[in-house]
N, C-alpha and C positions, 0 to 999 in steps of 0.2 A: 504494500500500500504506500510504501514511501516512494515510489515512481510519482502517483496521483496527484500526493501533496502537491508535486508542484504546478501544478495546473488548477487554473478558477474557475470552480465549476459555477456555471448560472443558469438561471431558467428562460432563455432565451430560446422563442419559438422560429421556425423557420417562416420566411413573410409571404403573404398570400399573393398569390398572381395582381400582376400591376391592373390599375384603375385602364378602362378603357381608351383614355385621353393619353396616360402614358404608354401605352402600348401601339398607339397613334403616332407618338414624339421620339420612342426607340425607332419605328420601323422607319419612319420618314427619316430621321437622318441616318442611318446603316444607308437608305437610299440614295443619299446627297453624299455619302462617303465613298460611295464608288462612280458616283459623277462627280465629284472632285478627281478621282481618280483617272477615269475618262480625259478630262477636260486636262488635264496634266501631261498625258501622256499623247492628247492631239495636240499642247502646245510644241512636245520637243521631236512631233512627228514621229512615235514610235505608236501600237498597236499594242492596245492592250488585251490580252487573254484569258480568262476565266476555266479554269476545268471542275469539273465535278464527275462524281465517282458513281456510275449506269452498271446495273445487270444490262449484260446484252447477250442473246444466243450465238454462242461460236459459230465455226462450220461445221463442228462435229453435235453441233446441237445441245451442246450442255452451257449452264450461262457463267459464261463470266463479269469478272468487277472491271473495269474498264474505265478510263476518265475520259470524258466527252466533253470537247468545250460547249462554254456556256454563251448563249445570242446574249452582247451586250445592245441597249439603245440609249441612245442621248437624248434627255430629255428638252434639248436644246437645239436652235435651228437658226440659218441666216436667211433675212430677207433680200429680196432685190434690192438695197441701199449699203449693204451689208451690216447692219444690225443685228447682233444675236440677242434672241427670245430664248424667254425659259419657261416651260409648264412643270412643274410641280405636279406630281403624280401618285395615287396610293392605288397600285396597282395598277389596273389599265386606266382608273379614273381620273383623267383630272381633274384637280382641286378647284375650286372657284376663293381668290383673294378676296374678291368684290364682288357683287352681284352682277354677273352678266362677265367678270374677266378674271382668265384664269394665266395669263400670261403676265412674264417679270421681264422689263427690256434691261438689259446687260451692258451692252455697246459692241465694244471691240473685241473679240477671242481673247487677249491677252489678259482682259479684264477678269476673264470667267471663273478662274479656281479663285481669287478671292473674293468673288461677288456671292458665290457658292457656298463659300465657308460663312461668310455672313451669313447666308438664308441658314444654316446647317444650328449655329450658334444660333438665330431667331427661333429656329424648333424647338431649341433643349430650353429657352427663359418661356415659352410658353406662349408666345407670340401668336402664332398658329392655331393656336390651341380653337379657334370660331370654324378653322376650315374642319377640324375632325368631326365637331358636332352639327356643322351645317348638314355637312355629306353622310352623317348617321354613320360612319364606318364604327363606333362603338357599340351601334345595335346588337341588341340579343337576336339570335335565330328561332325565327318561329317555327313552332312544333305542327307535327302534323296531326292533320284534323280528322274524325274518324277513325278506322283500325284501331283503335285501342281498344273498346270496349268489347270489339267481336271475339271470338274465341279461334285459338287456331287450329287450321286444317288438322283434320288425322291423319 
């Protein structure tokens, strides 16, 4: 028992799955962290790559682990003046800043990783925090209606 002593013990619970709004402000910047990334690496004209690790069927038909790269997209575009926009995205949806505007104007490429890191820093102080609950991304999933009460097949 004298290993134990030296360690304090407390009654310290493990913390419950985060509040909707932050689970909102994790996932959105992990999103802006690899368009930072993007956006860095279209600065100094290199390509950046993503792999992830796929069951896929051999030729002998048994499956292996296999890394397959992953489709990156920029949430970011240039116009005919050359202006880069940015949409803000949780998932395929984009966000609306404003009612009716879901675009952020940027300027010049050069400007983009630190315009991004701003937006990235306005997620975590909570800034944003109007787009999660506008767009309902914290809703509960509804349950299905019916089938419960019936009995099942034999």
């Amino acid at each position: 028992m004298a290993i134990l002593d030296q360690f304090r013990v407390t009654s310290a619970t493990p913390q419950r799955s985060a509040s909707p709004v932050a689970r909102f402000r994790r996932r959105l910047a992990e999103a802006l962290e690899l368009q930072i990334e993007l956006a860095k690496a279209d600065e100094v004209g290199q390509a950046l790559t993503r792999t992830r690790k796929r069951w896929v069927k051999g030729p002998s038909g048994e499956k292996e682990l296999r890394e397959k790269p992953m489709r990156l997209f920029r949430w970011w575009w240039k116009d005919e003046n050359g202006t880069i926009f940015i949409t803000l995205r949780r998932g395929t949806r984009p966000l609306e800043m404003a009612p009716g505007k879901s675009a952020i104007e940027i300027g010049q490429i050069e400007e983009l990783p630190n315009k991004l890191t701003l937006i990235r820093d306005a997620v975590w102080a909570g800034e944003l925090d109007a787009c999660a609950t506008s767009a309902n991304f914290g809703r509960e999933v509804p349950r299905r209606k019916g089938n419960a009460s019936k009995p099942a097949r034999p």
